[in-house]
C-alpha positions as CSV (number, residue, x, y, z in Angstrom):
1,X,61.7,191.6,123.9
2,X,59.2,189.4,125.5
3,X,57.0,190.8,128.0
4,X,56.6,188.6,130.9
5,X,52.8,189.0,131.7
6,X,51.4,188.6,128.3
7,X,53.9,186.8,126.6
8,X,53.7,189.3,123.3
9,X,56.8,190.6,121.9
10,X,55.8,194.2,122.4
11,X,58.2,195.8,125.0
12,X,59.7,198.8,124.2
13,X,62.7,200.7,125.9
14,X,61.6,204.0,126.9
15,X,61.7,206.9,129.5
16,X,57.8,207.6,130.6
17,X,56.2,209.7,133.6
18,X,54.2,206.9,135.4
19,X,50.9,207.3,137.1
20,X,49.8,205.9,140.4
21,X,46.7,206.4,142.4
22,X,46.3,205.6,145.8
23,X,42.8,205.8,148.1
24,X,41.9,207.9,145.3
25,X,44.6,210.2,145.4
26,X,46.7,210.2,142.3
27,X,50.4,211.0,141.5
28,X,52.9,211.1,138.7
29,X,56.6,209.5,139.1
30,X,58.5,211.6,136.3
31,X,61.5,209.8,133.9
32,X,60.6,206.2,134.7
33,X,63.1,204.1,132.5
34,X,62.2,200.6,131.6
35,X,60.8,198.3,129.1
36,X,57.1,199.6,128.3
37,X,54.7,196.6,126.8
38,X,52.4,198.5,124.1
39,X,50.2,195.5,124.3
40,X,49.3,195.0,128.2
41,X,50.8,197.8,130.1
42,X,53.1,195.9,132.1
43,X,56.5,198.0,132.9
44,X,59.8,196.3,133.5
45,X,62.3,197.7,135.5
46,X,65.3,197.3,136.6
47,X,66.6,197.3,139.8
48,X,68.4,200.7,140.5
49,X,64.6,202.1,138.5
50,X,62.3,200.0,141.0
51,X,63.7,201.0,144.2
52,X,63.2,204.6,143.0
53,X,60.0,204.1,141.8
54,X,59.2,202.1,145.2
55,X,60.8,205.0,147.3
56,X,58.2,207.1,145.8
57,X,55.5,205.3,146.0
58,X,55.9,204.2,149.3
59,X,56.2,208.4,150.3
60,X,53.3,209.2,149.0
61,X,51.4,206.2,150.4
62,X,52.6,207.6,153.8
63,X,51.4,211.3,153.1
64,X,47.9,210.4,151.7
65,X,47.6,208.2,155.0
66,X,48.5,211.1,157.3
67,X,46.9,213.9,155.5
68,X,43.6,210.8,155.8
69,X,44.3,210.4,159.3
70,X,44.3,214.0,160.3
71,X,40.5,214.5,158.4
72,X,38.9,211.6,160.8
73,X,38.9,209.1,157.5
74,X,40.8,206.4,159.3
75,X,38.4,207.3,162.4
76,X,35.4,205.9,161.0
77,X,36.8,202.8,160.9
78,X,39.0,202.2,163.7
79,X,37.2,202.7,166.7
């Protein structure tokens, strides 16, 4: 298949744990199935995948902002 960001016929069907940092906290979202492109990086998903992975993401973007909240790093800013 053709991956869509850099045209190269390099994606490969796989089930991966993905990485994904966040204000320099990082985390790993285990069994991510989806077209992998060997050449760029880029992963396709489909849909039933991506709102998993997204449900994940979006958790974890919440708990790195409370647990930043709660040590004054938000305070510094928003005064």
């Amino acid at each position: 298949m053709k991956c869509s960001k850099c045209q190269e016929n390099t994606l490969v069907h796989d089930t991966r744990d993905v990485s994904y940092s966040y204000k320099g906290k990082h985390q790993t979202v285990y069994q991510v199935t989806g077209h992998f492109c060997t050449h760029c990086e880029e992963i396709h998903l489909d849909e039933v995948e991506k709102a998993r992975v997204k449900i994940e993401v979006i958790q974890f973007n919440r708990a790195v902002d409370k647990a930043l909240s709660k040590t004054g790093f938000f305070g510094r800013f928003f005064k």
